[in-house]
N, C-alpha and C positions, 0 to 999 in steps of 0.2 A: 755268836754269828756263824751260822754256818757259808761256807767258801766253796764255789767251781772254779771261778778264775781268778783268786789271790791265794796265794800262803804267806800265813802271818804267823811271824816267831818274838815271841817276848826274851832276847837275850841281856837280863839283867834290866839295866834302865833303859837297851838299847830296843827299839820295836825292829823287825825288819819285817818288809815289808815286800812281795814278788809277784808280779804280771806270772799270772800259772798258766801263761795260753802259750806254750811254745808250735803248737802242733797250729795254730794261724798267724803263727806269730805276734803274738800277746798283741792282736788286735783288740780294737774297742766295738762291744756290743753292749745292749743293754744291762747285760748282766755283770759286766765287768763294771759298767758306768754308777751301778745299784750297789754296788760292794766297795767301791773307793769313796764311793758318798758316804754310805752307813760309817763304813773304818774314820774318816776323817771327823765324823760327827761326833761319832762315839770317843774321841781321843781324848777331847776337855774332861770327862771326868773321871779319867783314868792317871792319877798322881806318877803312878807308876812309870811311867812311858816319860823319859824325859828328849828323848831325838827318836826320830823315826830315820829310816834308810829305805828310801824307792829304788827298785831292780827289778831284772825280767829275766825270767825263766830261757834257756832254749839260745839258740842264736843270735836272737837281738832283744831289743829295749823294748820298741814295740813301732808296729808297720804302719802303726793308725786305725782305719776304719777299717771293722772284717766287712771281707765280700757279700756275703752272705744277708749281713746288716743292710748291707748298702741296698742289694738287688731287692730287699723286702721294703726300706724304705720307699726305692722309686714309687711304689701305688700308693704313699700315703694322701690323704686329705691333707688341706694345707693348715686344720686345725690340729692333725696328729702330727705335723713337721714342726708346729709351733710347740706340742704336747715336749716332743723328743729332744728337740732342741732345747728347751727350757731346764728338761734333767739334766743335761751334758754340762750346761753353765752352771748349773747348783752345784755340778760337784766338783767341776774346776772352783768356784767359789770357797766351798769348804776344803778344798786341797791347800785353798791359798792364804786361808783366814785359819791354819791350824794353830794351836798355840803353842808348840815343841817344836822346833827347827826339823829342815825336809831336807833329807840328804839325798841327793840323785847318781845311785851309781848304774853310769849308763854304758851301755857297750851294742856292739852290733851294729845297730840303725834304729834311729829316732825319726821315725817322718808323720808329717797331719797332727794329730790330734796327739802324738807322742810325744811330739817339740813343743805338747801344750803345757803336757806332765814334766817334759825339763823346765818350761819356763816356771811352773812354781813352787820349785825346790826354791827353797832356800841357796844350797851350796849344791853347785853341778861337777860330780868329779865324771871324767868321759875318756874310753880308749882311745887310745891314738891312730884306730882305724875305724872310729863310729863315721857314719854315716846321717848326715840331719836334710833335711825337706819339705820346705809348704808345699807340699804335690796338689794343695787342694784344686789351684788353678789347674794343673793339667785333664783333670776329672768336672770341668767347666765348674767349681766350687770355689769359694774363697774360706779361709783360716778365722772364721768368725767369731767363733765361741773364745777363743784361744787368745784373741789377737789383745784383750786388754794386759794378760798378762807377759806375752811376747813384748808388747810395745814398750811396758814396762821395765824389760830386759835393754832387748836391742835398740831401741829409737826408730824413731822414723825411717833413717837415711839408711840403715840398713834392713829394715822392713821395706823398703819401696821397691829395690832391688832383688830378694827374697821371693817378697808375698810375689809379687808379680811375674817374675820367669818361672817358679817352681823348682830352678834350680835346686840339686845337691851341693851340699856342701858339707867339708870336711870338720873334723873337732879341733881343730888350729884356729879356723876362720869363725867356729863357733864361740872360742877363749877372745877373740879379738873383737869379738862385736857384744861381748859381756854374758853371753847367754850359756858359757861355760864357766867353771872357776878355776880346775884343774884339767890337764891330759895328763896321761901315763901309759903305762904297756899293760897288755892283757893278764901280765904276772904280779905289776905290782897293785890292781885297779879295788880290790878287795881293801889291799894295805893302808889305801891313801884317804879311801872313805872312811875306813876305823880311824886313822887321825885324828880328822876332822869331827867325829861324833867322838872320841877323848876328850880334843880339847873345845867341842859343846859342853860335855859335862862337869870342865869344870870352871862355867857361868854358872851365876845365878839363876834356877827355873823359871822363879816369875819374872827374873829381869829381861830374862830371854824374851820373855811371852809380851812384856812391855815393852821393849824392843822393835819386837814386830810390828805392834799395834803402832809403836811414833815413826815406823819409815811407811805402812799406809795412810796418817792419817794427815802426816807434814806434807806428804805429797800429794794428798788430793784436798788440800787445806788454801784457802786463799789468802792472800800475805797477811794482810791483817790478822788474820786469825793466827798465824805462828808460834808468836812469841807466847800467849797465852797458852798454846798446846805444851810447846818444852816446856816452859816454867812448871805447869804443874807436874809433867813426867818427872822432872827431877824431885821436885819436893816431895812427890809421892813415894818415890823411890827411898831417897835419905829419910824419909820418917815410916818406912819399914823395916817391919821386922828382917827380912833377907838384907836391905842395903843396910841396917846396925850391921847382923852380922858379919856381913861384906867389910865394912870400914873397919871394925873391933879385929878381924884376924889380919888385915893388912897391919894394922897396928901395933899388935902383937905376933908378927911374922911365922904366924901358924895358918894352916891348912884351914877355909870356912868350912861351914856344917854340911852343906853339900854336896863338897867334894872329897870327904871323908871316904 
């Protein structure tokens, strides 16, 4: 895969992963939009990669939509708005449906389509002077593409207030409406993220990856269908090979195979 607007580093099990536009502020263009889809697509069949870590290059996280994008959009057809918007969702989609846990270390400022990429991290660790924003209303736009996975974070009651004024807001108010998991300082924001991708790794892979798949599927599951979702997550779990080995080193209070 060749890269203009990501650099991608395989450190160990760890991927790390970096918005490379510092010079527009790791805004979103197409090209950025083409290379976080390909990356995310390509991640299942890469064993290797057990957490990924999202960051950005330069002074912030990322500003959202480049200018440039923007002013080329205005003369689209409304078949090529539908064309473009259509990629943007795909790969919010496949950010979101990855199967290795998304670590988001965020700094700078998060706004538009930025706060799209915090909301599908997994774990959001964020400086203590990040900056977050649906700006889209101020640019007469709304947080579209973004908003199933925002909603999914924040809730309504703090989406209504948000999407709607465009207000800023701070990574306090972000940890309080769920759409952060950690702050810290600009010293320690590296430290806190490694943590968390430590003590990813030492989960079970696929359990991780099963994981994921029962907090989308219970939640977009209607009641009925529930009890049949867990029951089988478990039993599929307990009669593999990772949850034997899982239960076998608990049991014998040694270290499992994949955290060797």
């Amino acid at each position: 895969m060749t890269n203009c607007c990501l650099a991608i580093r395989l450190d160990g099990p760890v991927e790390r992963v970096t918005l490379n536009r510092p010079d527009v502020r790791n805004a979103f263009g197409p090209a950025l939009i083409a290379e976080l889809d390909e990356w995310a697509r390509g991640v299942a069949a890469r064993p290797e990669v057990r957490v990924a870590v999202l960051s950005g290059a330069g002074k912030v996280f990322s500003a959202g939509a480049d200018l440039a994008w923007m002013a080329e959009v205005a003369g689209y057809s409304r078949e090529r708005h539908v064309e473009d918007a259509r990629r943007m969702a795909a790969m919010f989609e496949a950010l979101d449906r990855l199967p290795v846990p998304l670590v988001g270390q965020v700094h700078g400022a998060a706004l538009g389509g930025g706060v799209g990429l915090v909301a599908v991290c997994d774990i959001v660790v964020a400086e203590a002077r990040t900056a977050f924003g649906f700006t889209e209303v101020k640019l007469g736009l709304v947080p579209a593409v973004i908003s199933p996975y925002v909603l999914a974070k924040i809730g309504q009651s703090a989406a209504r207030e948000l999407f709607l004024t465009g207000a800023r807001f701070g990574a306090a108010r972000a940890k309080a409406i769920g759409l952060v998991d950690a702050v810290t300082s600009a010293d320690d924001l590296a430290a806190v993220t490694d943590g968390y991708a430590r003590e990813l790794l030492s989960s079970g892979p696929e359990a991780i990856a099963a994981a994921k798949r029962l907090i989308r599927e219970v939640a977009a599951a209607p009641r009925e269908r529930v009890t049949e979702i867990t029951v089988d997550a478990i039993v599929s779990r307990r009669a593999s090979a990772e949850g034997q080995e899982g239960i076998r080193a608990f049991l014998e209070k040694r270290k499992p195979g994949w955290s060797r």
